[in-house]
VODOTOR-218815 format. One line per field, with one value per residue (C-alpha): residue number from 1; residue in one letter; x negated, y negated, z negated. Coordinates in Angstrom, 3 decimals, padded with zeros to 6 digits, always signed. Layout:
resi	[NUM|...]
resn	[a|...]
X	[X|...]
Y	[Y|...]
Z	[Z|...]
//
This chain:
resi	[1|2|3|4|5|6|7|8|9|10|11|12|13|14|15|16|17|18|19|20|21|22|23|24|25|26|27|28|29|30|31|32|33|34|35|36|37|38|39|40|41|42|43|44|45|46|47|48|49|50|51|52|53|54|55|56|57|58|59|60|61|62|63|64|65|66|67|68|69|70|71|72|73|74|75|76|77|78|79|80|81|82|83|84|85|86|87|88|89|90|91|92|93|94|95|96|97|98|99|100|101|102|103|104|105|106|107|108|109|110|111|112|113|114|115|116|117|118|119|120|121|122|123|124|125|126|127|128|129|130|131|132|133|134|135|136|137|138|139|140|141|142|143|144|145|146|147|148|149|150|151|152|153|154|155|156|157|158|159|160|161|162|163|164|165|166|167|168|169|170|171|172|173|174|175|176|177|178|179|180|181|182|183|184|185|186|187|188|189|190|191|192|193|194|195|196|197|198|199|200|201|202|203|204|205|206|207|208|209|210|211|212|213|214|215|216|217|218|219|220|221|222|223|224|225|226|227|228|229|230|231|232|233|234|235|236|237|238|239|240|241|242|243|244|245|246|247|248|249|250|251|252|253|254|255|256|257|258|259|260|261|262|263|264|265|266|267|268|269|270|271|272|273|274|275|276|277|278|279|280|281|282|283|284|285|286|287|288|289|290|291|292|293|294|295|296|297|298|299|300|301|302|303|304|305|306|307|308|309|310|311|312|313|314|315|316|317|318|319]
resn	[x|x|x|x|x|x|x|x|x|x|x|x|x|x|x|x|x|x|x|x|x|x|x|x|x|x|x|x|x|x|x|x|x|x|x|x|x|x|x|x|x|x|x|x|x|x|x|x|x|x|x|x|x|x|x|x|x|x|x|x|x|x|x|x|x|x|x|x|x|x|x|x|x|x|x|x|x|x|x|x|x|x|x|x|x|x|x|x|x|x|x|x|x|x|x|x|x|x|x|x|x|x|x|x|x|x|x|x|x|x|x|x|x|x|x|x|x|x|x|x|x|x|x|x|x|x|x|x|x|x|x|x|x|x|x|x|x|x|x|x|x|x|x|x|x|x|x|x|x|x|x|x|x|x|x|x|x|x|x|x|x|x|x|x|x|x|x|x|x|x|x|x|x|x|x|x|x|x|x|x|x|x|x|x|x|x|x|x|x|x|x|x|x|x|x|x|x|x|x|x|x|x|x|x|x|x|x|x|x|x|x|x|x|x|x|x|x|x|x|x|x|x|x|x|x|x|x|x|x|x|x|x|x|x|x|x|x|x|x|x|x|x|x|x|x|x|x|x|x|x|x|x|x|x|x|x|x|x|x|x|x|x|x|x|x|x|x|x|x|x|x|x|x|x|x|x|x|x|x|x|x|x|x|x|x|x|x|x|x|x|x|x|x|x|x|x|x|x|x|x|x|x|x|x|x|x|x|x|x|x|x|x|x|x|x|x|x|x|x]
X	[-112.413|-109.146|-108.608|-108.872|-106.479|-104.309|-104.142|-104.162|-101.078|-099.440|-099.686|-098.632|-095.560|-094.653|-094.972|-093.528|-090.177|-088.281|-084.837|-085.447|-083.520|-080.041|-077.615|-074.082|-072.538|-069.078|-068.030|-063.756|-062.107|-059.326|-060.700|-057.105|-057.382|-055.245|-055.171|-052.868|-052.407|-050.142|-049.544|-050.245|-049.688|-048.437|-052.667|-053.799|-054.331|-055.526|-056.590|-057.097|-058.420|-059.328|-060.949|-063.077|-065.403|-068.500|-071.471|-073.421|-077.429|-078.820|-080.254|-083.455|-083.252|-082.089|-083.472|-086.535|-090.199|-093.166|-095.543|-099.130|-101.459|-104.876|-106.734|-110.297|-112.219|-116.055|-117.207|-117.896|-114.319|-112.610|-114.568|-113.077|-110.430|-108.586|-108.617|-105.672|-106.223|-103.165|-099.639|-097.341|-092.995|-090.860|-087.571|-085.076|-082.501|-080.224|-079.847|-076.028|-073.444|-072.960|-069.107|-068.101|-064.591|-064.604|-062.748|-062.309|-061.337|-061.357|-058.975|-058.886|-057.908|-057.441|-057.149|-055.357|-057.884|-058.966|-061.568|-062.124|-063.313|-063.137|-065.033|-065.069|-066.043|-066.181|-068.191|-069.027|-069.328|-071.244|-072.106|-074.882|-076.553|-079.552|-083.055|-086.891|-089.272|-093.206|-095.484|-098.770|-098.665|-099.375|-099.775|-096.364|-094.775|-096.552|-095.209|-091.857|-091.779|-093.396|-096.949|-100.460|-102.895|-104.853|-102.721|-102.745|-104.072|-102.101|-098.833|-095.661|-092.728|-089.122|-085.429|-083.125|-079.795|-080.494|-077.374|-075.061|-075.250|-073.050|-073.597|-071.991|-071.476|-069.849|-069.880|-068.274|-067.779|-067.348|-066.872|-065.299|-065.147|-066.375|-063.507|-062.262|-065.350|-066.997|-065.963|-067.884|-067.031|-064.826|-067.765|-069.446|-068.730|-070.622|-070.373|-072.024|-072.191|-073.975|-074.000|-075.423|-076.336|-076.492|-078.489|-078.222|-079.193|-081.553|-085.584|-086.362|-082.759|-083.281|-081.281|-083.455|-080.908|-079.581|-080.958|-079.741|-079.783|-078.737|-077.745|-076.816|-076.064|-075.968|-074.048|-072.842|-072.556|-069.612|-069.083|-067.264|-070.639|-072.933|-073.058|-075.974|-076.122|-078.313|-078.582|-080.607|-081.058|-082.742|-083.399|-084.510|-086.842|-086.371|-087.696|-089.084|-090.424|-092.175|-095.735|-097.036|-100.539|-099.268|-098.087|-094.577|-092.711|-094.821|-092.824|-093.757|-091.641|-091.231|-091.411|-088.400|-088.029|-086.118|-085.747|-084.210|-082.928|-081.644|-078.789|-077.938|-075.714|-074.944|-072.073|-073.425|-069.597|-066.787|-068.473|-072.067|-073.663|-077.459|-078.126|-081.577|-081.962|-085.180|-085.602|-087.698|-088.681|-090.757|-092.720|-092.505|-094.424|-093.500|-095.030|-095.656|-096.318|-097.133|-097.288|-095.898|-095.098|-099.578|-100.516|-101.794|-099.883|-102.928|-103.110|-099.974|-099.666|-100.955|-099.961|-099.037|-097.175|-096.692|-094.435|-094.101|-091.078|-089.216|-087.364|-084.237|-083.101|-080.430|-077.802|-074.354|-071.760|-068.003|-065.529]
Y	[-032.958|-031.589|-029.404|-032.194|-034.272|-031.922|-030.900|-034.809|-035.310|-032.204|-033.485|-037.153|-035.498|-033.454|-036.431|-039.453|-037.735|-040.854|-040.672|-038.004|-038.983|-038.677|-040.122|-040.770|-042.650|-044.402|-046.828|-047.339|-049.113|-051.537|-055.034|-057.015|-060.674|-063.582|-067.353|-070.360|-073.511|-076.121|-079.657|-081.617|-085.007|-085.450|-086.320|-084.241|-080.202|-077.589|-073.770|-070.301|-067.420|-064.250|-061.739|-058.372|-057.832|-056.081|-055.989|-053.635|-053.192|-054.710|-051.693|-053.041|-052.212|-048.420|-047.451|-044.931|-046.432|-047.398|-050.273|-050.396|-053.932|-053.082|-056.270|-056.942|-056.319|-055.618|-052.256|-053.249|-054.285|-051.086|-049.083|-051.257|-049.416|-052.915|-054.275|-054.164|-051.952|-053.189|-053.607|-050.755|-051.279|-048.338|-048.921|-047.175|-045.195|-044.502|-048.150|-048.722|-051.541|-053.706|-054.404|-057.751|-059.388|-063.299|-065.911|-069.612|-072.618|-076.312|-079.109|-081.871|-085.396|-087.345|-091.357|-093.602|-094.433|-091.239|-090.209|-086.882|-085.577|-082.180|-079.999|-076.475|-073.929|-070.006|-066.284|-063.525|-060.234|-057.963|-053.999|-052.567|-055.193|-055.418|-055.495|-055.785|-054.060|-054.371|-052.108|-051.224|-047.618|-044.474|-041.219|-039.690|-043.274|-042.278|-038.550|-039.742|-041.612|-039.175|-040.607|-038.706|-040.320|-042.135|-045.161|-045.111|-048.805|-050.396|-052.477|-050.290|-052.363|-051.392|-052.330|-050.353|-050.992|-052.864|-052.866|-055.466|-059.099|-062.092|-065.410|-068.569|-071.934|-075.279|-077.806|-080.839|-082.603|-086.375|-088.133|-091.696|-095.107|-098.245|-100.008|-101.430|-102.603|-105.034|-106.567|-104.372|-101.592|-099.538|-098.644|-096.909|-093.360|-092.484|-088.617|-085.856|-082.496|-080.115|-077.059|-075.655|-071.601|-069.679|-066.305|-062.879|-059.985|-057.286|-058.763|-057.302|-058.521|-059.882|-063.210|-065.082|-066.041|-068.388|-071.560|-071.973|-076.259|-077.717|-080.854|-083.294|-086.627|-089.567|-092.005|-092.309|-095.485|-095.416|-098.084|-097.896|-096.583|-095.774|-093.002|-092.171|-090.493|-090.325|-087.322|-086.130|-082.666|-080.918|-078.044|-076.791|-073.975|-070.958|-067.807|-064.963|-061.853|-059.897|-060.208|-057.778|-058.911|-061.686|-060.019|-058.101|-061.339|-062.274|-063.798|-065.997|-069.390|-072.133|-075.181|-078.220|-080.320|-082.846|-084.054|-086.457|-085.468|-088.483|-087.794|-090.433|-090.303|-093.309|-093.169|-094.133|-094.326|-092.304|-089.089|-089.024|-089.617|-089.513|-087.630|-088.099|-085.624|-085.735|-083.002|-083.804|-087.105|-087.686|-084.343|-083.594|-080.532|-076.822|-075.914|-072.018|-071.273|-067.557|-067.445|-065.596|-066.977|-066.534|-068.145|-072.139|-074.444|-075.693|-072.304|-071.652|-073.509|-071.034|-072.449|-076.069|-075.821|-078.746|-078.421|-081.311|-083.327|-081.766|-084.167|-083.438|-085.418|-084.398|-085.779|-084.462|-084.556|-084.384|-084.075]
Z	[-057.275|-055.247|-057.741|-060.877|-059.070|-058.737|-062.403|-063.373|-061.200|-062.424|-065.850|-064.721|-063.468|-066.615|-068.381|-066.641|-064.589|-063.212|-065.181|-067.335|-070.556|-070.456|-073.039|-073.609|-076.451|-076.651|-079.085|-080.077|-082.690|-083.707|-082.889|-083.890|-084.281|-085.841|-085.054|-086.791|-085.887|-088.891|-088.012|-091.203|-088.778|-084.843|-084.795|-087.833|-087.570|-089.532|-087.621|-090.175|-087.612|-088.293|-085.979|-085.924|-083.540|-082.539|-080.834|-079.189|-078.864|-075.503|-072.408|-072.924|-076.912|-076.180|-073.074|-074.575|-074.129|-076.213|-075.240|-076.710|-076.984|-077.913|-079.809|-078.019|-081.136|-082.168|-082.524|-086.166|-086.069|-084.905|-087.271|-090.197|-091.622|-092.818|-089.290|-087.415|-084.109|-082.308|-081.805|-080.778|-080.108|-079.997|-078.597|-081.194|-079.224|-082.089|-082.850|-083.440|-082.978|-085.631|-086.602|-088.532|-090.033|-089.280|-091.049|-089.772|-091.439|-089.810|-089.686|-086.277|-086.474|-083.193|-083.259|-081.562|-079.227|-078.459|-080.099|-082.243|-085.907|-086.868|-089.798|-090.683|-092.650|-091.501|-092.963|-090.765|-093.078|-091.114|-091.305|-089.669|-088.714|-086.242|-087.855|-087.038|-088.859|-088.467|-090.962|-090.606|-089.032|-091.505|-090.180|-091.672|-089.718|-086.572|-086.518|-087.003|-083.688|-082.024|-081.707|-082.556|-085.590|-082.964|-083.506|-087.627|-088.632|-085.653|-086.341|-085.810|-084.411|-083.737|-084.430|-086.618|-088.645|-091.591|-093.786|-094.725|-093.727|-094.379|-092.362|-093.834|-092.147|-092.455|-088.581|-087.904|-084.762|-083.576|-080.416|-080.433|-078.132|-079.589|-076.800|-080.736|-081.950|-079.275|-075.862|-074.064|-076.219|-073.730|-071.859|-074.782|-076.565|-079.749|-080.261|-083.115|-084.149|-086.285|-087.997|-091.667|-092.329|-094.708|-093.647|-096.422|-095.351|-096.054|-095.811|-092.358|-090.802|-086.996|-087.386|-084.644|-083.130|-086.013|-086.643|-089.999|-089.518|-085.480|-084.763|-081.944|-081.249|-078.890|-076.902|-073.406|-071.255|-068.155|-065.616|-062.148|-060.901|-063.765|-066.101|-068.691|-071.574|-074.021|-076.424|-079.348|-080.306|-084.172|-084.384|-087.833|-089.032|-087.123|-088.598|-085.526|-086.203|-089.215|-089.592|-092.370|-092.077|-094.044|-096.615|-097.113|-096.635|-094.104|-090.806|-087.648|-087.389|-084.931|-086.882|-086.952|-083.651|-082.579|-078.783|-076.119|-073.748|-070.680|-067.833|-065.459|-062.407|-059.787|-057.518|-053.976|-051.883|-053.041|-050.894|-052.374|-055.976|-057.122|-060.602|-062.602|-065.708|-068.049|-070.648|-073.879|-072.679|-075.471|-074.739|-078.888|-079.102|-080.091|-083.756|-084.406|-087.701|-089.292|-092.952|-096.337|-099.950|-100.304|-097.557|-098.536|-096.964|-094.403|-092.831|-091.717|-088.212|-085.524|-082.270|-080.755|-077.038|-075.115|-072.129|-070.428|-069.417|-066.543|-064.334|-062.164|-059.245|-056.852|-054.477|-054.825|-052.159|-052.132|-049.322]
//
């Protein structure tokens, strides 16, 4: 036994030495940006930016390591070649930055009264952009990575640079008092916002964190005392990661929501106020959905979440 532990921690140590991989990389370039301003009207502007800039892969997407979750399966299961084993993610160390030229367009009008519309239009043309890729693990896959044939039939997962990606958009923006439009008007503020996407990229490009339709809107009440607001928030379809068990256009998705959100605050004296915040009040539920251009229409939700509504209340102070 002494003499099987020590050959069992010998190999341990051979394997797993704390900060054995070393790397250095540096990124330069010329990152110049431009930004005009033209007033059309002493209320009425109109903004043309450019800029380049780039962005670089997070520690936790470079740092070397490979994680492995096994499926609890049958023994009939594991010996079917067409089940999936598992799931194994292998951080890509040679992932890259990706570099991209930005152009802006918008145009601001301010009223009288002070309120605020704007609207734009903008296009991000990016190269080497950041993408996921899941396949179903071959051998010639696995010895690339550096793994033995154990793991063939599993799901291989790992980031890489996909290519070329462009990102179009148009947003607007709106805030404005109703103090015009009723007598008790000037306590009131309507206000809106949203954005539109247009996602191309290569089939396996990681835009999760685009939602390609967002919107918000509300209205705010303000007294001497009172504040509350209330606000509305969409989110549209938002597509996750591959799933090739799906077929090759196979992708999880959380499904379009929209939420309320409620703030109030009440001034107590001029030294302390009392603030009440309620997130999702109507406790509208999160919608997973995993599917691919095959897959029938009543199959594709896989998960509802609920999360609750989580209150705030605090008491601030000022002196």
């Amino acid at each position: 036994t002494p003499l099987y532990s020590s050959a069992a921690s010998d190999v341990y140590k051979r394997q797993r030495q704390e900060r054995s991989f070393k790397n250095k990389r540096s990124y330069d370039g010329y990152y110049p940006s431009l930004h005009l301003t033209y007033n059309l009207k002493e209320n009425f502007q109109a903004r043309l930016a450019y800029a380049k800039t780039f962005g670089r892969p997070g520690y936790n997407e470079i740092i070397p390591n490979a994680t492995f979750a096994e499926r609890d399966l049958t023994d009939a299961e594991f010996e079917n070649p067409d089940v999936i084993k598992g799931t194994v993610t292998v951080r890509n160390t040679a992932l890259r930055p990706w570099t991209a030229d930005n152009y802006d367009f918008s145009i601001e009008y301010y009223s009288q009264s002070g309120g605020m519309v704007s609207g734009g239009l903008f296009v991000k043309e990016i190269k080497d952009f950041f993408g996921s890729r899941v396949i179903v693990a071959k051998a010639e896959d696995l010895e690339a990575v550096g793994l033995d044939p154990r793991y063939v039939n599993w799901n291989l997962s790992t980031k890489f640079n996909s290519g070329d990606a462009r990102i179009r958009g148009a947003e607007f923006n709106l805030r404005q008092s109703l103090r015009h439009v009723t007598r008790f008007g000037k306590h009131f503020t309507v206000f809106a916002n949203g954005t539109k996407l247009l996602l191309d990229g290569q089939r396996q490009a990681d835009f999760t964190s685009f939602i390609p339709k967002s919107a918000n809107w509300g209205v705010s009440f303000s007294s001497k005392r009172v504040t509350f607001v209330a606000k509305w928030n969409y989110r549209g379809l938002e597509k996750r990661v591959a799933r090739p068990a799906f077929g090759p256009d196979g992708f999880e998705y959380f499904a379009g929501r929209m939420q309320l959100d409620l703030n109030a605050a009440y001034q107590i004296n001029k030294h302390f106020s009392m603030n009440v915040s309620a997130g999702n009040v109507l406790n509208v539920p999160q919608t997973r959905l995993i599917y691919g251009s095959e897959t029938p229409a009543y199959a594709r939700q896989s998960r509802t979440e609920e999360f609750g509504v989580p209150i705030a209340v605090g008491i601030k102070g000022s002196f």
